[in-house]
KOLGU-4560 file (N, C-alpha, C; in nm, 3 decimals, padded with zeros to 5 digits):
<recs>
<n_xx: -01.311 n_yy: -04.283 n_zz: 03.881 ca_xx: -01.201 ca_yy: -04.216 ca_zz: 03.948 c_xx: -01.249 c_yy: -04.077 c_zz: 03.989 mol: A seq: 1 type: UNK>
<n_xx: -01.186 n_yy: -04.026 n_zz: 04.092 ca_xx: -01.291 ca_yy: -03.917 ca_zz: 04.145 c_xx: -01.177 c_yy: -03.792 c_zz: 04.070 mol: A seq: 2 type: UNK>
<n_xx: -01.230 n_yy: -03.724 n_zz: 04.110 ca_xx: -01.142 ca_yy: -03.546 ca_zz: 04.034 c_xx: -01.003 c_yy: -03.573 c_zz: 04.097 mol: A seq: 3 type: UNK>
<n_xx: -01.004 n_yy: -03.588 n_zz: 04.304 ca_xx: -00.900 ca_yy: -03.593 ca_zz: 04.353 c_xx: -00.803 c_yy: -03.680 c_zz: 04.337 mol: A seq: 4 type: UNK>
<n_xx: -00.822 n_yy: -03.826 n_zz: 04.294 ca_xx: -00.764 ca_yy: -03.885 ca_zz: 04.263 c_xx: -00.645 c_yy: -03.904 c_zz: 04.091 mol: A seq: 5 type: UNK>
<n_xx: -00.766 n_yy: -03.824 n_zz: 04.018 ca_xx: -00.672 ca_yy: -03.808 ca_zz: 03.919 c_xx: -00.599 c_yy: -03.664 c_zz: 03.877 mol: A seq: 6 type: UNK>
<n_xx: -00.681 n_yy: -03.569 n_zz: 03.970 ca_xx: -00.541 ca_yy: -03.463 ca_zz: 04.007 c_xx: -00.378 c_yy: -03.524 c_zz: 04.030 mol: A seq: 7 type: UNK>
<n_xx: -00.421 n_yy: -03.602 n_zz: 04.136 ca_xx: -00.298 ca_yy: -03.584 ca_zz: 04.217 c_xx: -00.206 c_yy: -03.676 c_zz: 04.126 mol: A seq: 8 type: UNK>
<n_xx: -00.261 n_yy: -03.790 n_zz: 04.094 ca_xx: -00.183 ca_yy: -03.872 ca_zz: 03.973 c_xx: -00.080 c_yy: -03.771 c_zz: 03.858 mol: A seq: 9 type: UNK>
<n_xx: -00.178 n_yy: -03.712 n_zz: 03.785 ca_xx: -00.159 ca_yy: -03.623 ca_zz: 03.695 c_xx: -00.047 c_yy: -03.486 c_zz: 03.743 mol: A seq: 10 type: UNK>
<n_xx: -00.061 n_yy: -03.464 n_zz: 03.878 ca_xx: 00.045 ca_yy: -03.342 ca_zz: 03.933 c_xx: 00.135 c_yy: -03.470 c_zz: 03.913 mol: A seq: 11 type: UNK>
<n_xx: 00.098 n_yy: -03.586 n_zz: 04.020 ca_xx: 00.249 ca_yy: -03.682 ca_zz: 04.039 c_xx: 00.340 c_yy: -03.686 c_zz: 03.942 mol: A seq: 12 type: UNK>
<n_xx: 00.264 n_yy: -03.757 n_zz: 03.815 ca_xx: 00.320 ca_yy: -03.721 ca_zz: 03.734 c_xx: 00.401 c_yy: -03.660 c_zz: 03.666 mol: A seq: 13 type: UNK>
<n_xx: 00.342 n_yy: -03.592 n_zz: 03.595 ca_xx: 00.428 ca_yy: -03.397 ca_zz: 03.591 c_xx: 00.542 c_yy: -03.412 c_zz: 03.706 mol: A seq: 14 type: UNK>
<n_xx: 00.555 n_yy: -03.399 n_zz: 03.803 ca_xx: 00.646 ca_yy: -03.382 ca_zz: 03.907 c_xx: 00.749 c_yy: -03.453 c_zz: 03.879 mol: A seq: 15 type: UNK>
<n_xx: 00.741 n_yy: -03.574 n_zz: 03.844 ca_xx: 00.890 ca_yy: -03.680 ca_zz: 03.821 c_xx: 00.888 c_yy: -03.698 c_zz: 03.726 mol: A seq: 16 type: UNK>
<n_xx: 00.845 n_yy: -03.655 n_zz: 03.638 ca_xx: 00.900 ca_yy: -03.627 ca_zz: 03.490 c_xx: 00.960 c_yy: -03.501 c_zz: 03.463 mol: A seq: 17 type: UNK>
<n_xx: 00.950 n_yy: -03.405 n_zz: 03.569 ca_xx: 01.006 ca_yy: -03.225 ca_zz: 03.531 c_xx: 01.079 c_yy: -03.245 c_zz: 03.661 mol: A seq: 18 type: UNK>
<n_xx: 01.094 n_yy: -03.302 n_zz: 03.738 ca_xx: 01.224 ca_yy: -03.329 ca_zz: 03.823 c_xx: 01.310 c_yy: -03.437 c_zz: 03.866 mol: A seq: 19 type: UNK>
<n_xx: 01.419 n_yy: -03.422 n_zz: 03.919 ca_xx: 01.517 ca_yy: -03.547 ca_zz: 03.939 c_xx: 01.454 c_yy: -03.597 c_zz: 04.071 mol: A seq: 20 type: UNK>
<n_xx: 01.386 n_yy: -03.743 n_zz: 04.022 ca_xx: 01.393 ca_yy: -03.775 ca_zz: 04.174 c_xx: 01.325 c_yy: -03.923 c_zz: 04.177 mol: A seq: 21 type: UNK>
<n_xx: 01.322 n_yy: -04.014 n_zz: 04.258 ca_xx: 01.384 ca_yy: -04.179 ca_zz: 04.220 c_xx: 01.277 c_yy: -04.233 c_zz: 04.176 mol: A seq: 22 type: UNK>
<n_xx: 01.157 n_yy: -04.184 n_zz: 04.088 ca_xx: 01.042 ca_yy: -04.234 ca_zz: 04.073 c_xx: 01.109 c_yy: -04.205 c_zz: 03.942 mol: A seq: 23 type: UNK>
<n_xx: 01.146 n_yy: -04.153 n_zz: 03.852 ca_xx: 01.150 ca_yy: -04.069 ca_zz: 03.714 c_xx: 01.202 c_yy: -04.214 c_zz: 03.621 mol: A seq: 24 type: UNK>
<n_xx: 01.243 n_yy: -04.237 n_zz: 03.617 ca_xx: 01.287 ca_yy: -04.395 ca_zz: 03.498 c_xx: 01.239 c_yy: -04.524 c_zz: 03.594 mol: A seq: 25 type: UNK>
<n_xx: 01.143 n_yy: -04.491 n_zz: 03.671 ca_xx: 01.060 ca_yy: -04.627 ca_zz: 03.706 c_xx: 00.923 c_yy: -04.640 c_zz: 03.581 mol: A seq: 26 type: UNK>
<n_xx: 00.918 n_yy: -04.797 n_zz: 03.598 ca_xx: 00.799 ca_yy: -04.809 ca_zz: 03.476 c_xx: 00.664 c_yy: -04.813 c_zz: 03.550 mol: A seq: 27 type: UNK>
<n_xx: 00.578 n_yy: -04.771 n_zz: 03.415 ca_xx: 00.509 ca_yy: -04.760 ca_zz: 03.489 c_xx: 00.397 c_yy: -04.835 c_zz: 03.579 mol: A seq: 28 type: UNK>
<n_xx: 00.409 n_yy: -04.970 n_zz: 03.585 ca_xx: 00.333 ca_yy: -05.071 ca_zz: 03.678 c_xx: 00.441 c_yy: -05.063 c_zz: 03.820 mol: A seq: 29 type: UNK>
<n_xx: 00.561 n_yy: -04.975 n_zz: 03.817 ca_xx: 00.582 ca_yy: -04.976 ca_zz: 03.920 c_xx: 00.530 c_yy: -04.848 c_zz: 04.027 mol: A seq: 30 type: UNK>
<n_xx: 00.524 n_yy: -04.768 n_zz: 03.922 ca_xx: 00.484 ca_yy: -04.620 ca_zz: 03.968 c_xx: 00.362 c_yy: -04.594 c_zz: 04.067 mol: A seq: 31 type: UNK>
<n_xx: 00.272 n_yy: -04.717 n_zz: 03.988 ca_xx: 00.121 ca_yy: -04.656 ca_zz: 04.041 c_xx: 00.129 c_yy: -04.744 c_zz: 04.185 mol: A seq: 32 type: UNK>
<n_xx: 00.158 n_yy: -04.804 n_zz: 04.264 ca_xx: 00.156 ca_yy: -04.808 ca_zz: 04.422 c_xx: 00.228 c_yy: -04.679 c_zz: 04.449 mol: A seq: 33 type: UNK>
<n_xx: 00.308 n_yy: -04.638 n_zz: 04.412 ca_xx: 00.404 ca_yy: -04.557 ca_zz: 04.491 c_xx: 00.309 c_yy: -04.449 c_zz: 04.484 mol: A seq: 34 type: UNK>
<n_xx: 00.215 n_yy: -04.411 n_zz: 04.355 ca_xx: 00.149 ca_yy: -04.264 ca_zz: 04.331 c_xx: -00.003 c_yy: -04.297 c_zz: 04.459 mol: A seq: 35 type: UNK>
<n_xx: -00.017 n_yy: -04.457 n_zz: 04.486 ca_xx: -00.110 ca_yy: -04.436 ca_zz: 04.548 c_xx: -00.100 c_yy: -04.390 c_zz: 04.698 mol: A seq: 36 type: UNK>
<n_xx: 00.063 n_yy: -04.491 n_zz: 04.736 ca_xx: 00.141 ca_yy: -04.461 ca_zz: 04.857 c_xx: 00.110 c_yy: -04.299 c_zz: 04.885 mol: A seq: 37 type: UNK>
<n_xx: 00.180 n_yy: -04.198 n_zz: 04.806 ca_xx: 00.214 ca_yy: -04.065 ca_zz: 04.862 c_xx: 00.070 c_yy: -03.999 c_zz: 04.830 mol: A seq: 38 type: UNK>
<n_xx: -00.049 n_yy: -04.057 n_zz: 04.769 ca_xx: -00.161 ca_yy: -03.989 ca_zz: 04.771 c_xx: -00.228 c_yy: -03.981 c_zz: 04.931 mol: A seq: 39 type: UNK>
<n_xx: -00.187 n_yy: -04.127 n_zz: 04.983 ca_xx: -00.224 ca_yy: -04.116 ca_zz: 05.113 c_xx: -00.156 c_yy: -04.067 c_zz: 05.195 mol: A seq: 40 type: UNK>
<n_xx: -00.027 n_yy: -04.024 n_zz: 05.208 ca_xx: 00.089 ca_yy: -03.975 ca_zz: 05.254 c_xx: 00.030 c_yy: -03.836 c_zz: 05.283 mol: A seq: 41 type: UNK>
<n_xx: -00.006 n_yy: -03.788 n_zz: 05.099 ca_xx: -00.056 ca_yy: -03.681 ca_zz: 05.130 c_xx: -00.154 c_yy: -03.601 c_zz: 05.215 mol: A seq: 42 type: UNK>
<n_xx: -00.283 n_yy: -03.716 n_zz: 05.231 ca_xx: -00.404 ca_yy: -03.705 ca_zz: 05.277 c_xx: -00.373 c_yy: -03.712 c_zz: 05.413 mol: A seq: 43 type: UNK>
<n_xx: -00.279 n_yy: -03.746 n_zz: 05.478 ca_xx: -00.287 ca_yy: -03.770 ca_zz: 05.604 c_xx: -00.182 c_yy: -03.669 c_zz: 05.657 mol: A seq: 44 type: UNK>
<n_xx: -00.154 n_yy: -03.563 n_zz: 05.567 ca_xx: -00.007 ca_yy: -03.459 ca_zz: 05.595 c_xx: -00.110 c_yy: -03.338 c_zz: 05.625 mol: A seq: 45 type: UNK>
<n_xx: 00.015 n_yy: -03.280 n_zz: 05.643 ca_xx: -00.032 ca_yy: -03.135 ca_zz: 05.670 c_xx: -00.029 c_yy: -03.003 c_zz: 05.578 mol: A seq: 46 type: UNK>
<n_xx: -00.004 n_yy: -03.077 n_zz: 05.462 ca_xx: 00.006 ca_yy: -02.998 ca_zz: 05.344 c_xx: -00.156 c_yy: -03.021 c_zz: 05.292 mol: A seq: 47 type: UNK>
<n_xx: -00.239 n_yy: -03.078 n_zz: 05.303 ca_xx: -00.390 ca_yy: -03.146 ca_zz: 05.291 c_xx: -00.459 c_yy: -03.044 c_zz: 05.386 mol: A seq: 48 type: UNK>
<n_xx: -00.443 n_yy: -02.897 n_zz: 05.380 ca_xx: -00.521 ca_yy: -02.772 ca_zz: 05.421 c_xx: -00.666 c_yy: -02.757 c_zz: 05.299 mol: A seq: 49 type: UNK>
<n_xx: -00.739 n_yy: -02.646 n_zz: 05.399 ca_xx: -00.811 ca_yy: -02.601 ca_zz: 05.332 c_xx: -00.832 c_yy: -02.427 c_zz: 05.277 mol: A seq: 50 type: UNK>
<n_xx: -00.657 n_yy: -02.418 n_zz: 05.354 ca_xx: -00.633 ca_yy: -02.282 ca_zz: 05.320 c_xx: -00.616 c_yy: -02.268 c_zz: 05.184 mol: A seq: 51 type: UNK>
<n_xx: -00.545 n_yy: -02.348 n_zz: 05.135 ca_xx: -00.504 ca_yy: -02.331 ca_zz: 05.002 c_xx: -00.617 c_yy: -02.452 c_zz: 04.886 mol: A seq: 52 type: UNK>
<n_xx: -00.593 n_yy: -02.425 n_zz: 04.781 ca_xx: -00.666 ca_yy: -02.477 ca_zz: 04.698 c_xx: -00.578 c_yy: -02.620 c_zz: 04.680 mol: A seq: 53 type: UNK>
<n_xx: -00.651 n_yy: -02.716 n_zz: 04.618 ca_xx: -00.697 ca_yy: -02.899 ca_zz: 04.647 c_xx: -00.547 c_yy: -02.861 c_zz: 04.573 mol: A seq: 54 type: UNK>
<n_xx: -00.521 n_yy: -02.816 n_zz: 04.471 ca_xx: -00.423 ca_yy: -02.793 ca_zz: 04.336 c_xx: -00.285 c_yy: -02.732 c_zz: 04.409 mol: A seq: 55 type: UNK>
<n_xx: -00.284 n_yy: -02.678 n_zz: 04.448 ca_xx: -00.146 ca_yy: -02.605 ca_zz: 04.578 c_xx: -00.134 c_yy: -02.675 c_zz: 04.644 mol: A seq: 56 type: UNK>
<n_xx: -00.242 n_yy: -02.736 n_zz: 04.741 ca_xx: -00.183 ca_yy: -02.837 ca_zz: 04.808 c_xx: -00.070 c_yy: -02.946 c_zz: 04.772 mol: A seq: 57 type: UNK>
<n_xx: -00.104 n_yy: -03.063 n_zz: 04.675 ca_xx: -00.082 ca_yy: -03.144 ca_zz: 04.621 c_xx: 00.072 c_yy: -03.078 c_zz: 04.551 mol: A seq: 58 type: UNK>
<n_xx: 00.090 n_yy: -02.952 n_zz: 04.519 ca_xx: 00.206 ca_yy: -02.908 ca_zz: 04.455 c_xx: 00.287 c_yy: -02.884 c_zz: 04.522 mol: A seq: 59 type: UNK>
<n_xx: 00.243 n_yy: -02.860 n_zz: 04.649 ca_xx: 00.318 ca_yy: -02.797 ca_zz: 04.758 c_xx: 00.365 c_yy: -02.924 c_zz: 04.861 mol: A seq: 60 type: UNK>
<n_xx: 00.286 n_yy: -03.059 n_zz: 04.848 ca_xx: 00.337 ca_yy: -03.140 ca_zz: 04.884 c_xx: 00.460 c_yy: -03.221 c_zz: 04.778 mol: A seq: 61 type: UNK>
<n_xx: 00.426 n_yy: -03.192 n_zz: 04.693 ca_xx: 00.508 ca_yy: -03.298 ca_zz: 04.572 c_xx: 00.648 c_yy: -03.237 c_zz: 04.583 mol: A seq: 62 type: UNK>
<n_xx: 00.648 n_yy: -03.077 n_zz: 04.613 ca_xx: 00.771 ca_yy: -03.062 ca_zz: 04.578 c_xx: 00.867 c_yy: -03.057 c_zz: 04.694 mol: A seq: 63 type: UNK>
<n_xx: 00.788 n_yy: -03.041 n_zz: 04.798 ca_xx: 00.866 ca_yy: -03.104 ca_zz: 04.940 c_xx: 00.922 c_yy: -03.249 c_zz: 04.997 mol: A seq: 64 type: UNK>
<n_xx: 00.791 n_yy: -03.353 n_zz: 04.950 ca_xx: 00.804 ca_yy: -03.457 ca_zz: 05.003 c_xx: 00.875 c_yy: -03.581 c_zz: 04.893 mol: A seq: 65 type: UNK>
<n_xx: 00.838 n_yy: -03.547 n_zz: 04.788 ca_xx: 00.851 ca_yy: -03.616 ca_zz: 04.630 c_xx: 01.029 c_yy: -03.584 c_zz: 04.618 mol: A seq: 66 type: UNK>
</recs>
């Protein structure tokens, strides 16, 4: 698994467990398409700069799009 991939898992994570939102009491064999879904979601957004760091990005997408 590369660094980026289990960042973004690991933010995903964190994210719908510290907020309300329709992923949070899904189990988890349902979770991981959806975490792979918005990884690419992400990658192909415009929150996926190189202004900001790999770690902001991904936070800054989760809490907009998530």
């Amino acid at each position: 698994m590369s660094y980026e991939n289990f960042l973004f898992s690991q933010l995903f994570m964190n994210h719908i467990e510290s907020n309300d939102t329709q992923y949070q009491n899904l189990a988890y064999d349902l979770i991981h398409p959806e975490v792979l879904n918005h990884r690419e979601l992400f990658l192909k957004s415009n929150y996926n700069t190189e202004i900001n760091s790999e770690y902001d990005c991904i936070v800054n997408y989760l809490l907009n799009e998530v």
